[in-house]
Short mmCIF file of the C-alpha atoms (twelve columns), coordinates in Angstrom:
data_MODEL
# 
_entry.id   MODEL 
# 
loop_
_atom_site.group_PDB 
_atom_site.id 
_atom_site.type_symbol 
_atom_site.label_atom_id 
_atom_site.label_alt_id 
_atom_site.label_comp_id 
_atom_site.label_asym_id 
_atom_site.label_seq_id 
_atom_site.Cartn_x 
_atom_site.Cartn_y 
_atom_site.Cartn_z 
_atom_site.pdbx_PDB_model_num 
ATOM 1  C CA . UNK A 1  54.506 96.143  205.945 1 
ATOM 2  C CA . UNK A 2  55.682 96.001  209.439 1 
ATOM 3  C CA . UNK A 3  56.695 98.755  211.888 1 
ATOM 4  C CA . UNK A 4  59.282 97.858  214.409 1 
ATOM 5  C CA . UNK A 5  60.098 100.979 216.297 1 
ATOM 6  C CA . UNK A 6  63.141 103.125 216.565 1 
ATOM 7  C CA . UNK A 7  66.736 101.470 217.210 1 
ATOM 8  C CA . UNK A 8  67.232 104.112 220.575 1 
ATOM 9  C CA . UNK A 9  66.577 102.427 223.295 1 
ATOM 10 C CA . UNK A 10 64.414 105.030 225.822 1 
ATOM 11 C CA . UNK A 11 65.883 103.723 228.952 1 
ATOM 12 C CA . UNK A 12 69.554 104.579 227.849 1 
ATOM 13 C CA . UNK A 13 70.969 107.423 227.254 1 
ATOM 14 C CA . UNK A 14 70.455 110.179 225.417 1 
ATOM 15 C CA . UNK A 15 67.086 109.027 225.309 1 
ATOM 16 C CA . UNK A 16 66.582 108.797 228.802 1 
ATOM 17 C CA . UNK A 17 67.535 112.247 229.017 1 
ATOM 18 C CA . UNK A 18 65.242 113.239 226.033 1 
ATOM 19 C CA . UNK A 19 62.198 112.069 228.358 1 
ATOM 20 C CA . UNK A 20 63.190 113.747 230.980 1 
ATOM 21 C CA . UNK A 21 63.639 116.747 229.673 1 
ATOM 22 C CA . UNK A 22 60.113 116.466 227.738 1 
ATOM 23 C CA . UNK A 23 58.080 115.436 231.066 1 
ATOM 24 C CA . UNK A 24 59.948 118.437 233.286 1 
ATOM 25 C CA . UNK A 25 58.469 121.064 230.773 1 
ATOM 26 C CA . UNK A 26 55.420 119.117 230.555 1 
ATOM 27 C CA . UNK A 27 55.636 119.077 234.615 1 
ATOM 28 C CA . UNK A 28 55.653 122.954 234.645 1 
ATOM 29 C CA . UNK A 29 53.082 122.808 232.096 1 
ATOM 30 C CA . UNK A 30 54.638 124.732 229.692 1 
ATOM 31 C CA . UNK A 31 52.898 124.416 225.990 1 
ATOM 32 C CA . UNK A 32 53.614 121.478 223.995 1 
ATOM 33 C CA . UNK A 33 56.020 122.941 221.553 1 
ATOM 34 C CA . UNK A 34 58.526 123.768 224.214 1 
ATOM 35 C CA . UNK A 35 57.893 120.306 225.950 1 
ATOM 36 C CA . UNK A 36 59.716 119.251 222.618 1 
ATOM 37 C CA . UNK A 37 62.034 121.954 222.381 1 
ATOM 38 C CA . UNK A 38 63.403 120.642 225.697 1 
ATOM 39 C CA . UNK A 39 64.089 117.666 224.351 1 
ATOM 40 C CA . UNK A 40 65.631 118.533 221.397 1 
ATOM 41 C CA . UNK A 41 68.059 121.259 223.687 1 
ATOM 42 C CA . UNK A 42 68.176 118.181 225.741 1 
ATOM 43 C CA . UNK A 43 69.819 116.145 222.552 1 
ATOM 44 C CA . UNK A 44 71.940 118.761 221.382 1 
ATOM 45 C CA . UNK A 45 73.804 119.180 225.082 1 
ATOM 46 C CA . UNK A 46 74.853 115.010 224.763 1 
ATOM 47 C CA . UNK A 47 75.284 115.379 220.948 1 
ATOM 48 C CA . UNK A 48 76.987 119.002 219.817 1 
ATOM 49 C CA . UNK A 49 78.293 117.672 216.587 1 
ATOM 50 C CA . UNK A 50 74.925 117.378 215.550 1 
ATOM 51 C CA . UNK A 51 72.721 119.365 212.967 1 
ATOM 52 C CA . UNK A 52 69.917 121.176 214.474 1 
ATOM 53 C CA . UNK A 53 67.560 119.812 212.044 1 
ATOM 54 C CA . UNK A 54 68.744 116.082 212.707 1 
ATOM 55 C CA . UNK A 55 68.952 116.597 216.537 1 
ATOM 56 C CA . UNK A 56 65.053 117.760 216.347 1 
ATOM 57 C CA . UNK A 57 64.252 114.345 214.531 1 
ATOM 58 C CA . UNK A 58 66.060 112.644 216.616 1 
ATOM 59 C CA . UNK A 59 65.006 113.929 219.880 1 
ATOM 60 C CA . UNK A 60 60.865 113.653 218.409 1 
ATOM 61 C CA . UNK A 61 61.175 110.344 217.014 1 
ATOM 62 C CA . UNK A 62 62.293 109.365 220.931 1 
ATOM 63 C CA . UNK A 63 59.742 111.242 222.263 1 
ATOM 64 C CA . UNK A 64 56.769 109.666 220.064 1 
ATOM 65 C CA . UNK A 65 58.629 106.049 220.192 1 
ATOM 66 C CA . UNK A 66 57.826 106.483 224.378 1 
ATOM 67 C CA . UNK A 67 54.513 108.680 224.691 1 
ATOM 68 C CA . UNK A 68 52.528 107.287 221.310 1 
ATOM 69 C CA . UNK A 69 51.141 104.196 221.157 1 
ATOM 70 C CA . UNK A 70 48.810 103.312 217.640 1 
ATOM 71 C CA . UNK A 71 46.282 101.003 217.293 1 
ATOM 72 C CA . UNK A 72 44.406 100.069 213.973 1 
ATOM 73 C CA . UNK A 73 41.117 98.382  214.804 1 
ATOM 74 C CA . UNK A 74 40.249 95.299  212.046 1 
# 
């Protein structure tokens, strides 16, 4: 099984302003949590119609798609 990412683009977008919500909490060094919670407020502004719960998903999965990178050693 391969992974091939999200379809949201982190330079575009919503996405872009995802990030940079997420890096100007992390910037003022607020915890972790609300580094997320920025992002996900950050979502919700562009995207109103959506759920909370699906905005939060959203909003993380861009977050992890741009600051995680996994490697499995063989």
């Amino acid at each position: 099984m391969m992974w091939h990412g999200p379809t949201i683009d982190p330079a575009r977008g919503v996405a872009a302003a995802v990030l940079d919500a997420f890096e100007a909490a992390r910037s003022a060094g607020l915890l972790s949590v609300a580094c997320y919670r920025a992002g996900v407020a950050a979502w919700r502004r562009i995207h109103r119609d959506h759920a909370v719960e699906y905005a939060a998903k959203q909003a993380v999965a861009v977050i992890l798609a741009a600051k995680v990178s996994l490697r499995v050693d063989q």
